[in-house]
N, C-alpha and C positions, 0 to 999 in steps of 0.2 A: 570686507568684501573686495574680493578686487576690481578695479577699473576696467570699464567697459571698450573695447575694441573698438574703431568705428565700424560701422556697421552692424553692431550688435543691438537689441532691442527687448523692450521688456525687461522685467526682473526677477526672471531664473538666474539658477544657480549653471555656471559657469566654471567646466573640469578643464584644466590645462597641464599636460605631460610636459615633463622637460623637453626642452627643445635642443639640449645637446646630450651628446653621450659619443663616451669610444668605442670605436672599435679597429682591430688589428694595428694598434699603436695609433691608431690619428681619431682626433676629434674634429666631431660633427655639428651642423647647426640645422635644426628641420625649421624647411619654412612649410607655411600655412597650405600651400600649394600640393605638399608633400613632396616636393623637391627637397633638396640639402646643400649643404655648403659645406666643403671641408675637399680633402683631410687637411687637418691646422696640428700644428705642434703640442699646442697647449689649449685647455676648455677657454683659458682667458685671451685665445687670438682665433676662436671657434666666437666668442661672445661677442669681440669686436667686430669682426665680419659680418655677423648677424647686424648689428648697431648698424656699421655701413651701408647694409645692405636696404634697410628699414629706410635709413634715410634718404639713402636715390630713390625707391619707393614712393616716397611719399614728394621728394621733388618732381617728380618726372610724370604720379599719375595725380595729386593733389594740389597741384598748384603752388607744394609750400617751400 
């Protein structure tokens, strides 16, 4: 089962699409928002922005 989000509750079952994919040569990162992040070169510098982006997220509105 995978790990719950925060914010998420109860225990349904939980569908998650990938969050990157190309398109017209550049790779993309969807946030939850449904905004994106890209174009990146590569899915593995689409993944890392993602990662960085998660983590100001999570400094800036969680205190952490």
């Amino acid at each position: 089962m995978a790990e719950k989000r925060h914010g998420e509750t109860g225990t349904g079952t939980y569908y998650r699409t990938d969050r990157f994919y190309s398109e017209e040569g550049g790779w993309f990162a969807k946030l939850r928002e449904g905004d994106e992040l890209g174009p990146f070169d590569s899915k593995e510098e689409a993944k890392q922005a993602l990662a960085d982006f998660i983590e100001l997220y999570k400094r800036d509105n969680l205190g952490q």
